[in-house]
C-alpha positions in Angstrom: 0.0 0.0 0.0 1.0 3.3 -1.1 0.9 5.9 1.9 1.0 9.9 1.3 4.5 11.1 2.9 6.2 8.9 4.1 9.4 8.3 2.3 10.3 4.6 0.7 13.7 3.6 -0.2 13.4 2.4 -3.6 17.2 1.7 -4.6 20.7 3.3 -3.2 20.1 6.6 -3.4 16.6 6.3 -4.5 13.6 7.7 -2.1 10.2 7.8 -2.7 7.2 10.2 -1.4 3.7 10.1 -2.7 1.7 13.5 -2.4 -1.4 13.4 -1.0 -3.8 13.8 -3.7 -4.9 10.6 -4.6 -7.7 10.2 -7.3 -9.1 8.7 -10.5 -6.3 9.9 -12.5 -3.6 10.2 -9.9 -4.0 6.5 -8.4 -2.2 6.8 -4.9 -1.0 10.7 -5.8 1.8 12.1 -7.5 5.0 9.9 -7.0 7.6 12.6 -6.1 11.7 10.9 -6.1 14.3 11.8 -3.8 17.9 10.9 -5.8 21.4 11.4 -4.4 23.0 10.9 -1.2 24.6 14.3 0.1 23.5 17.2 -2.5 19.7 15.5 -3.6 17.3 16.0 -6.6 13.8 16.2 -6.3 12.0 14.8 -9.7 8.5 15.4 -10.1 7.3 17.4 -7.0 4.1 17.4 -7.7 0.8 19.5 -6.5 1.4 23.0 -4.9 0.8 21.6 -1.7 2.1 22.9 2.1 1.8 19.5 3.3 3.4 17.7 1.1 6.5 20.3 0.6 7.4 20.0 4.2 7.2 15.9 3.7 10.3 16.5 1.2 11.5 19.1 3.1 11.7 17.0 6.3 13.1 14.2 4.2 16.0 16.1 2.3 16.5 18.6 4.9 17.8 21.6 3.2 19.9 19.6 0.8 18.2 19.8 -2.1 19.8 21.3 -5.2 18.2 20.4 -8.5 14.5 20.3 -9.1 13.5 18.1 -12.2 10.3 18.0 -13.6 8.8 15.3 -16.1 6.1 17.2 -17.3 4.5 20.3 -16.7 0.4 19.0 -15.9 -0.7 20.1 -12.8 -0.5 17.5 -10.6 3.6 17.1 -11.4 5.1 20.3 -11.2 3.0 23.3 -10.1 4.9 22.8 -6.3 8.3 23.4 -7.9 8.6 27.0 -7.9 7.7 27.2 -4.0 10.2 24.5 -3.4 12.9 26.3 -5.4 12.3 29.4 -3.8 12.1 27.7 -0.2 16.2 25.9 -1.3 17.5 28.0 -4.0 17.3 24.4 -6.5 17.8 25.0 -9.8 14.9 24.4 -12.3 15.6 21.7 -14.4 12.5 20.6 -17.3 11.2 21.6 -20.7 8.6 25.1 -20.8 4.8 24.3 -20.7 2.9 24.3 -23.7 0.0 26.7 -24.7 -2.8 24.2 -23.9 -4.8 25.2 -21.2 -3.9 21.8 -19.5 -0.8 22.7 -18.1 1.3 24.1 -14.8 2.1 28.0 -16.7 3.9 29.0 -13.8 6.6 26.6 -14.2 10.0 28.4 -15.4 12.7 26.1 -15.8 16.7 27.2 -15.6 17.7 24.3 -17.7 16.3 22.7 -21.0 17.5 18.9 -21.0 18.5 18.3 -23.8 17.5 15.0 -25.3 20.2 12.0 -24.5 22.0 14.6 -22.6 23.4 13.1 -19.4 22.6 15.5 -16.4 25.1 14.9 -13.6 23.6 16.1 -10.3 26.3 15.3 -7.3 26.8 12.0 -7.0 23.8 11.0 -9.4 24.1 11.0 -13.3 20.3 10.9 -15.2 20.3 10.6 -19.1 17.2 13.2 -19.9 15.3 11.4 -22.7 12.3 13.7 -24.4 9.5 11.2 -25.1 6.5 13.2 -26.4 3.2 11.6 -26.6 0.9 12.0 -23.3 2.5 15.6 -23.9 4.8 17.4 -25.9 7.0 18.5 -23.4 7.1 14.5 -22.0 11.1 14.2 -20.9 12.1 10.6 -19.0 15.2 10.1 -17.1 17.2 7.0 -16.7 19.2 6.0 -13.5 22.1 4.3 -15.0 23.6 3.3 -12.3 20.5 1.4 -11.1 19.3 0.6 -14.6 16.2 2.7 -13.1 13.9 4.5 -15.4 11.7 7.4 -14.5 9.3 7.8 -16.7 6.5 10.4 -15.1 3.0 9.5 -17.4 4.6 8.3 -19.9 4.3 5.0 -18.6 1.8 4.5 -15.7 1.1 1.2 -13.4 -1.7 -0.1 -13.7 -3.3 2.0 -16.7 -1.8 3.3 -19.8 -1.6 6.8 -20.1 -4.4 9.5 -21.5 -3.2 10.9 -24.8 -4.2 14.7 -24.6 -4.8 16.1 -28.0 -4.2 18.1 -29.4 -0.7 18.8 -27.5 -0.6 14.9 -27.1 -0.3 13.1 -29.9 -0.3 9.3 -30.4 1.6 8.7 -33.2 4.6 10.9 -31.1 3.4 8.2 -27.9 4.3 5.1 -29.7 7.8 6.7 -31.3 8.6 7.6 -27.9 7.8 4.0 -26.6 9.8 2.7 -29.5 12.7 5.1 -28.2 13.0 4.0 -24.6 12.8 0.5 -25.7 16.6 1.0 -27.2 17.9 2.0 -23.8 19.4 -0.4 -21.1 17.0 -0.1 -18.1 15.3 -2.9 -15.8 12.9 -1.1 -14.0 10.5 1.4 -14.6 9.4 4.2 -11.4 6.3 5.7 -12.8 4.8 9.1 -11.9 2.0 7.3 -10.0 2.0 3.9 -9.1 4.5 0.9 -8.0 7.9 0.8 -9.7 7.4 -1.9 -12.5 10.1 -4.8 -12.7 10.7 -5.9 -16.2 10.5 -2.8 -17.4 11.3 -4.0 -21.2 8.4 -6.4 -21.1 6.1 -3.7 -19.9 6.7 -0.9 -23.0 5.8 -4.1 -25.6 2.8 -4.9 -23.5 1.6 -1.0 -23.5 2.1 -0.7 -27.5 0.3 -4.5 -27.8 -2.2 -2.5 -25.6 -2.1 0.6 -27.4 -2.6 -1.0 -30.8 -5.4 -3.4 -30.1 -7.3 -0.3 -29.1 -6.4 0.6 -32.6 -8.0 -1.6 -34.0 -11.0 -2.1 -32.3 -11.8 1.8 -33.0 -11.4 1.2 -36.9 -13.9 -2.5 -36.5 -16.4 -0.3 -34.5 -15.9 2.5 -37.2 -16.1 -0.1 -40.4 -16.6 -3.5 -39.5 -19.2 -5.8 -39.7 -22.0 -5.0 -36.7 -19.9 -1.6 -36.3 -21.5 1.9 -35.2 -19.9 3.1 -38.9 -21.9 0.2 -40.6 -25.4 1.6 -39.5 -25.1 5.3 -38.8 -22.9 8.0 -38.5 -20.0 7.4 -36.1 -18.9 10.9 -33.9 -16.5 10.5 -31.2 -19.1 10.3 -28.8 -21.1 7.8 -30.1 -17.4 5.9 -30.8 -16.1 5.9 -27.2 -18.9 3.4 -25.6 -18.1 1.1 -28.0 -14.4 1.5 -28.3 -14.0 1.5 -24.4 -16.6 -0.8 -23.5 -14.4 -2.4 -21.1 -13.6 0.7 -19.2 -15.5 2.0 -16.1 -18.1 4.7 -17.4 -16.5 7.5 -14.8 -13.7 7.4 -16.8 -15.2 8.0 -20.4 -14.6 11.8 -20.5 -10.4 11.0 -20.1 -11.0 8.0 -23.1 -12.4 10.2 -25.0 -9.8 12.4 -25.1 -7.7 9.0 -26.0 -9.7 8.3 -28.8 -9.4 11.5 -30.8 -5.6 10.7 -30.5 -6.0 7.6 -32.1 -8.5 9.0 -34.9 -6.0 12.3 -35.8 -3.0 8.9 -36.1 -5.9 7.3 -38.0 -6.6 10.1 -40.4 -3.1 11.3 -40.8 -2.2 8.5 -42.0 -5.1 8.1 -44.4 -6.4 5.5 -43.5 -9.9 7.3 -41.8 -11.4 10.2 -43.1 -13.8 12.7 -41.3 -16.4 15.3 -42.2 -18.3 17.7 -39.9 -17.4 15.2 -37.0 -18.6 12.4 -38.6 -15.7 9.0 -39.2 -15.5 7.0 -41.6 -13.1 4.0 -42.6 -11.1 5.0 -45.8 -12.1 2.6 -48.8 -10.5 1.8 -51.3 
């Protein structure tokens, strides 16, 4: 079991703190990591929240020194700026995009560039930018543990909400594609259990990912399909497409579904008019 703040020794080095905001899309709450031994990086702080600043403050005393942020939505990085202004940390992520959906107070010191290696004290992270759930999406990988941190990109339990039109799925599966080529063992999620096999678990998101693929273009086209007696719109599609997922959670499949109908139709192989989809013929 999961409990908010109290810190969890995941590997040397390696300390884990869930915030307390536990919910349908956060699972347990925001997985915030303590890495290093005597200078320490904080990745993903998480929620603008007094409570849980003081957990990580009472944790890393006032040894903190980086601040890294996966992502920019606001239950990963909206309680950086207070913490950097509370330690003096250096801002370490890519800017938020102009989506509406995102943390706009978060004002990073450092781009990471993509492969870079970040060394931070004792710690060295490789900064890997894996658009997809969104476009400013950057894992890091603990070599020294073989440790991947891989904020929504990959979840446990669920696989991630694609958020168009910032997110993009054909960018998700490329940046599943990407990881794949690096050495890891274990994946440390933004919310949920670390993963073992971490290898095993990207091939069974894409399987996952692409099955749901293909059931949207049988409901759109097939044989018994919504597109074989009427006039298929998104929200007639997500029922059907996501019939085996809990009703409360349609509105975030939805969003999941457009994804995979803009992959669909940019590659040509749907076509859409005045919200209506089709199945290209021919």
């Amino acid at each position: 079991m999961m409990i908010p703040g109290r810190p969890i020794s995941l590997a040397p080095g390696v300390r884990r703190i869930v915030a307390g905001n536990p919910g349908l899309m956060t699972g347990s709450g925001t997985n915030t990591y303590l890495l290093g031994a005597r200078e320490l990086a904080v990745l993903d702080p998480g929620p603008d929240d007094a409570g849980h600043m003081q957990n990580i403050l009472a944790a890393a005393g006032r040894s903190i020194r980086w601040i890294i942020v996966t992502h920019t939505h606001r239950d990963h990085s909206p309680l950086a700026a207070a913490l950097a202004r509370e330690t003096g940390a250096r801002l370490i992520g890519l800017p938020p995009p102009s989506d509406g959906r995102q943390d706009e107070g978060f004002r990073p010191d450092e781009l990471p560039g993509d492969g870079q290696t970040l060394i931070l004290g004792d710690i060295a992270l490789i900064a890997i930018h894996t658009p997809g759930h969104a476009s400013n999406c950057v894992c890091y990988l603990l070599e020294a543990e073989r440790l991947l941190f891989t904020g929504d990109h990959v979840l446990g339990g669920v696989s991630p909400v694609i958020l168009p039109p910032d997110g993009e799925m054909a960018a998700y599966m490329n940046s599943l594609d990407k990881l794949a080529a690096y050495d890891f063992e274990r994946i440390a999620p933004g919310h949920g259990e670390v993963m073992e096999h971490g290898k095993q678990v990207l091939k069974m998101l894409r399987a996952h990912r692409m099955a749901r693929e293909d059931k949207v273009l049988r409901c759109l086209g097939g044989e018994g399909g919504i597109g074989a007696a009427g006039a298929p719109t998104i929200d007639s599609l997500t029922p059907a497409v996501y019939d085996d997922v809990a009703v409360e959670r349609h509105p975030w499949a939805k969003l999941t579904l457009e994804a995979h109908l803009i992959k669909l139709l940019r590659e040509g192989r749907v076509t859409e008019h005045n919200g209506v989809w089709r199945v290209r013929r021919g």
